[in-house]
C-alpha positions in Angstrom: -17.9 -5.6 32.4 -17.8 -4.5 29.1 -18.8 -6.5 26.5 -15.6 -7.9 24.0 -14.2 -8.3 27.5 -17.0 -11.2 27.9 -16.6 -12.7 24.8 -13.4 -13.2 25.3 -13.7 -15.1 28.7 -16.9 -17.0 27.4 -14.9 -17.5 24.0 -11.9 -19.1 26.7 -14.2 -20.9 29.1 -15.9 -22.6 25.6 -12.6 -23.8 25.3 -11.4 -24.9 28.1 -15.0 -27.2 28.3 -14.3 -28.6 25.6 -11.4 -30.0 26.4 -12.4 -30.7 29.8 -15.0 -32.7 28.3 -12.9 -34.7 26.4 -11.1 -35.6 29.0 -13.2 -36.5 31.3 -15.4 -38.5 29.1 -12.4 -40.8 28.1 -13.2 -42.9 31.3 -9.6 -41.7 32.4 -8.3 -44.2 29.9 -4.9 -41.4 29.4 -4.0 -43.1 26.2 -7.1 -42.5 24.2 -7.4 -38.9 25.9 -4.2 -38.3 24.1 -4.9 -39.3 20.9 -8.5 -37.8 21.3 -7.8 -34.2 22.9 -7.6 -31.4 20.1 -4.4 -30.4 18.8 -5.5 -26.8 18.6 -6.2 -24.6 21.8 -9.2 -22.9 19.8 -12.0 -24.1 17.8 -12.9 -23.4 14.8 -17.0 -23.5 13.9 -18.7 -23.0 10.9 -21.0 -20.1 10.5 -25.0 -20.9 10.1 -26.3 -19.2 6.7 -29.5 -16.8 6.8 -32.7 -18.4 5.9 -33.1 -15.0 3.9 -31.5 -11.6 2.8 -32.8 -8.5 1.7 -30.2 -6.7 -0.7 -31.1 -3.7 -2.5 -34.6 -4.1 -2.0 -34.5 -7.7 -3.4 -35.1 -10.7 -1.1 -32.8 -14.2 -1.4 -33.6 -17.1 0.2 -31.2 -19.8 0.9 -33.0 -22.6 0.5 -31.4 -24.0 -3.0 -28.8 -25.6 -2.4 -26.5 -24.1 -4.8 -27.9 -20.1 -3.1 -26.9 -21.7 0.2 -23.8 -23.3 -0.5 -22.6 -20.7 -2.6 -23.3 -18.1 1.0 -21.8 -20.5 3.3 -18.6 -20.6 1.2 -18.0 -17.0 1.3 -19.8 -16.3 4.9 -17.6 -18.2 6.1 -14.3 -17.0 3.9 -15.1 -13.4 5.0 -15.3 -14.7 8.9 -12.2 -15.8 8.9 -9.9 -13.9 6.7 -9.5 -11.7 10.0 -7.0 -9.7 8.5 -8.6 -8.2 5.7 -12.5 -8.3 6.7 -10.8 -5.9 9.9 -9.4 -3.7 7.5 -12.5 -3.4 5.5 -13.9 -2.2 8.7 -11.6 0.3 9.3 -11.5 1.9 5.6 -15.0 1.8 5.6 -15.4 4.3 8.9 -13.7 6.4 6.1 -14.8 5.9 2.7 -18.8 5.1 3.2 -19.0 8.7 4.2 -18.2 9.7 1.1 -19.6 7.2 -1.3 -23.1 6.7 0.7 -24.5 10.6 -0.4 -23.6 9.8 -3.7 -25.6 6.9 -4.0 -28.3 8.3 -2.5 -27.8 11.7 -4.9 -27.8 9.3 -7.8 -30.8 7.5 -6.7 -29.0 4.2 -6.3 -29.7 1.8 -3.5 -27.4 1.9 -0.3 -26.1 -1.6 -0.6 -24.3 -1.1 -3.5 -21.5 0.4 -1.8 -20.7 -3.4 -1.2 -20.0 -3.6 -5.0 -17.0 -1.3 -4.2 -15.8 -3.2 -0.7 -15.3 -6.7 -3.1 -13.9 -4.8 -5.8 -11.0 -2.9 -4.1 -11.1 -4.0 -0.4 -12.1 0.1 -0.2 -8.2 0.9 -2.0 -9.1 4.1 -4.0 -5.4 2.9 -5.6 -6.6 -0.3 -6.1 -4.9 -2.0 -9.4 -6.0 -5.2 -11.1 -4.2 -7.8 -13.1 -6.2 -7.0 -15.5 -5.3 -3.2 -15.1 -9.1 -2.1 -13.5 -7.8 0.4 -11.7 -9.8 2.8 -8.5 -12.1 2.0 -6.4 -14.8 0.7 -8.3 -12.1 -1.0 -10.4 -13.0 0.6 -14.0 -11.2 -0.7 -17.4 -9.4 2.6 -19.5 -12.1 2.0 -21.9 -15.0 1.4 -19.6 -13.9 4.7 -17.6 -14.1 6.8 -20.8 -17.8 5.8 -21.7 -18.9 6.6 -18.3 -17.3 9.7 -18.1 -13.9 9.5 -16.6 -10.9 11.6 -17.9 -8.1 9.2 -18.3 -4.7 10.9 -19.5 -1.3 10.5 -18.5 -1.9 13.5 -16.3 -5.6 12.4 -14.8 -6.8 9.5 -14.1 -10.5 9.7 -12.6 -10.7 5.9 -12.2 -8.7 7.4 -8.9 -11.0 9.7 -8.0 -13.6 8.6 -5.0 -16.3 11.0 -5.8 -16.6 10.5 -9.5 -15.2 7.1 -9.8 -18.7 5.7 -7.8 -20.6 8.6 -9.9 -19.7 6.6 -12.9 -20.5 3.0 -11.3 -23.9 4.5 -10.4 -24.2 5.5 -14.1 -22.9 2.1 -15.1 -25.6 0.1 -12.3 -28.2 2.5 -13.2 -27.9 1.6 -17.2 -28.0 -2.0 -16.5 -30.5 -2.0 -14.2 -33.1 -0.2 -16.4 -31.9 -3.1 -18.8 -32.7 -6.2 -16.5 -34.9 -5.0 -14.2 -32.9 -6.1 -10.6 -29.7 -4.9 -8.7 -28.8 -8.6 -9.0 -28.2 -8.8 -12.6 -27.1 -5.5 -12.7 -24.4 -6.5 -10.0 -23.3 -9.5 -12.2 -23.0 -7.5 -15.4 -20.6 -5.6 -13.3 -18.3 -8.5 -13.4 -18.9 -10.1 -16.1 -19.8 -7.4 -17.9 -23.5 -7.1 -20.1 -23.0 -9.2 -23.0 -22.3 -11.9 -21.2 -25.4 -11.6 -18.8 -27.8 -11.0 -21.8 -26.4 -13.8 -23.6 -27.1 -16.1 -21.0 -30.3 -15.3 -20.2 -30.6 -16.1 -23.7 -28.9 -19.5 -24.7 -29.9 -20.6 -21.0 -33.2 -19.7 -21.1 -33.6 -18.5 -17.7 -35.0 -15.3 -16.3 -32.9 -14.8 -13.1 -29.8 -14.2 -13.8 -29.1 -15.9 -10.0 -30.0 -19.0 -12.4 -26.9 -18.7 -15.1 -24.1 -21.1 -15.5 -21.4 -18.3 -15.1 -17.7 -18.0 -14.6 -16.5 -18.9 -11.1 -15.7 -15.5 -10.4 -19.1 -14.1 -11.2 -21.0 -16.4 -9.4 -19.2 -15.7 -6.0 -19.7 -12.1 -7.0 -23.4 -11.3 -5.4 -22.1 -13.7 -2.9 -19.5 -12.1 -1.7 -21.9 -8.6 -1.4 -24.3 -10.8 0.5 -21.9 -11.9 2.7 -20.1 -8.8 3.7 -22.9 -7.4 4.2 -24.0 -9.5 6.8 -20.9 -9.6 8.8 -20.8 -5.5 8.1 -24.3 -5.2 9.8 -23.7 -8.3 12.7 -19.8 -7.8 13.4 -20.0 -9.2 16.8 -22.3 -12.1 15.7 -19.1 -13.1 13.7 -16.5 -12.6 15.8 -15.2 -9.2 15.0 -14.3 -7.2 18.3 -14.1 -3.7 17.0 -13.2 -0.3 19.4 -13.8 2.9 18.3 -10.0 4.1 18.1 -9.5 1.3 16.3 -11.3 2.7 12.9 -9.9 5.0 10.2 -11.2 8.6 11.4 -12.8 10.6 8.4 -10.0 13.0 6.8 -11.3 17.2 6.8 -10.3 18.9 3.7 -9.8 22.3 2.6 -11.0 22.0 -1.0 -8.2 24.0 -3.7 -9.6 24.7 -7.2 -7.5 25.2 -9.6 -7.6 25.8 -13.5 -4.2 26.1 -14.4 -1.1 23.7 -14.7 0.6 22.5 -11.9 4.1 22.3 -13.4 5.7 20.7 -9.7 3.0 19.0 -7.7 6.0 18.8 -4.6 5.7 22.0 -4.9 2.2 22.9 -4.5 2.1 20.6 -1.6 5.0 22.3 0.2 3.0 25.9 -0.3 0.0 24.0 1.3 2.2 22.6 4.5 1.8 19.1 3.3 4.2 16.3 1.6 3.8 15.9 -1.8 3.6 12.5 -0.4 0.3 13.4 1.5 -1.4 15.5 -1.8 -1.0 12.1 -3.8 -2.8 10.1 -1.0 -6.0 12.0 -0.7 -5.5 13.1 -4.7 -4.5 9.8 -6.4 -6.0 10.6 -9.6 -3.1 13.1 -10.0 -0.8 10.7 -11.7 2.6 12.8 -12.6 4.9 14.8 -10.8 2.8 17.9 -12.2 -0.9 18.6 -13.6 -0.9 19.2 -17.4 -3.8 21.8 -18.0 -3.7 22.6 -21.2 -7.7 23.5 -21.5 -7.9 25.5 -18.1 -10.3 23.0 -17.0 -11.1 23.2 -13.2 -10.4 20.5 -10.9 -10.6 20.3 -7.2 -8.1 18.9 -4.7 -8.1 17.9 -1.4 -5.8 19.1 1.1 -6.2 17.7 4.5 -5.8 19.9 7.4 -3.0 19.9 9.8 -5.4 18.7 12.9 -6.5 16.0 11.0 -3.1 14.2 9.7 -2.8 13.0 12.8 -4.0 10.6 16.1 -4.2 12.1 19.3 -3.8 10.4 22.2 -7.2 10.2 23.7 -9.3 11.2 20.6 -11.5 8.6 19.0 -12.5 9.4 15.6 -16.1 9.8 14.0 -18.0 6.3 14.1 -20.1 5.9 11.0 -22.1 3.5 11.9 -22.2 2.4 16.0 -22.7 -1.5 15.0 -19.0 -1.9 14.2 -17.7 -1.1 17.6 -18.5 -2.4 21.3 -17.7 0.7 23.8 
């Protein structure tokens, strides 16, 4: 029997106990077995929190109470926002192909490509309040000191590739200025100033240790969290098959160093939509590319067999934990 198909009967026999037990135990006394029976037909536990993590090559323990209540609120957020921790899943089975060798090119640790899951949910289109746009969610300003080419034309805050390039250059900078991924994390958020300054005023050398803003200290959180339920899917209810994932896209890569004066255009001579050249090229950001300089930039066009699902075909699993066969 294959295995989601057991925890699905166990999941249903748990259940039905339960309420059996209630029941039962009510000495048959019919009014109190009313009033006593749950008014839900599933239950709803909380999650146990690790005694310890590893992340990026630093170990957490969640001892403290404010460590372990600060894990427990968002292991257990992540659990059971269903909807959204699946689809992280299934853009993941895409995107971590593409942003794991650049990590590992730019000599950053592997579990920063959590940074970019709880900044974007994995949208490369991704657009703050705030206007952080990508999918390591840059500022216009931030983007330009790291590298980026932000115009009215090009936007590389859009760009997979060399959006995470420039978060590795950003991690790296502010990691060689704290000495740990954790602070270097926060500063992320909250940006270096204020990490420096309260390491300061505080007088406290982990930055784990500052009085923050709410939404910085869910931040390493949040990357603990989803990492957990990312490496234990099953453990936390997440029932994942193989066709269910987002398959990898194959590209033929186009350089070009010349303007594009009608990007519909260009995509019709390549047999896609112009609808389909913005998807996998969302750093193009007008109807045409403006290219003034002859500067040479690369885009993506997906081939035919790949734009769509067969019938039968399961795609390319990145990593085998996610699914049960």
């Amino acid at each position: 029997m294959k295995k989601y198909t057991v925890f699905i009967l166990l999941s249903i026999i748990i259940t039905g106990g339960t309420v059996l037990f209630i029941i039962l135990t009510s000495g048959n006394n019919i009014e109190k077995a009313e009033t006593e029976r749950p008014l839900v037909l599933s239950m709803t536990a909380s999650v146990a929190v690790p005694e310890k993590m590893e992340f990026a090559g630093e170990q957490i323990t969640f001892d403290r109470y404010d460590k372990r209540e600060r894990m427990d609120r968002e292991l257990n957020s992540f659990t059971y926002f269903h909807s959204t921790t699946l689809l992280l899943f299934k853009r993941a089975n895409r995107f971590f192909p593409i942003i794991e060798p650049v990590l590992r090119q730019q000599g950053v640790p592997d579990d920063l490509k959590y940074l970019a899951v709880i900044e974007s949910n994995l949208d490369p289109r991704a657009v703050s309040p705030a206007r952080a746009a990508g999918l390591w969610q840059f500022l216009q300003s931030t983007a330009k000191q790291y590298g980026l080419e932000t115009t009215s034309s090009v936007d590389e805050r859009y760009h997979v590739e060399k959006s995470t390039e420039a978060a590795c250059r950003y991690l790296k900078e502010a990691y060689r200025k704290y000495g740990s991924w954790s602070a270097a994390t926060l500063s992320y958020n909250g940006g270096q100033a204020r990490i420096t300054n309260g390491l300061k005023n505080q007088g406290v050398d982990d930055s784990l240790d500052l009085w923050l803003a709410e939404e910085t200290s869910r931040y390493y959180y949040r990357m603990l969290a989803i990492k957990e339920i990312f490496e234990n899917p099953q453990q936390y209810g997440f029932i994942i098959k193989p066709e269910h994932l987002y398959k990898p896209m194959q590209f033929k890569e186009v350089e070009v160093s010349f303007s594009i004066p009608d990007l519909a255009e260009f995509a019709k001579q390549h047999n896609i939509t112009y609808a389909q050249l913005k998807d996998f090229n969302s750093w193009l950001r007008d109807t045409g590319l403006s290219n003034p300089s002859g500067k040479t930039y690369t885009l993506l066009i997906p081939t035919q067999g790949d734009l769509y699902y067969k019938k039968g075909e399961k795609p390319k699993i990145h990593n085998p934990a996610w699914v049960v066969k």
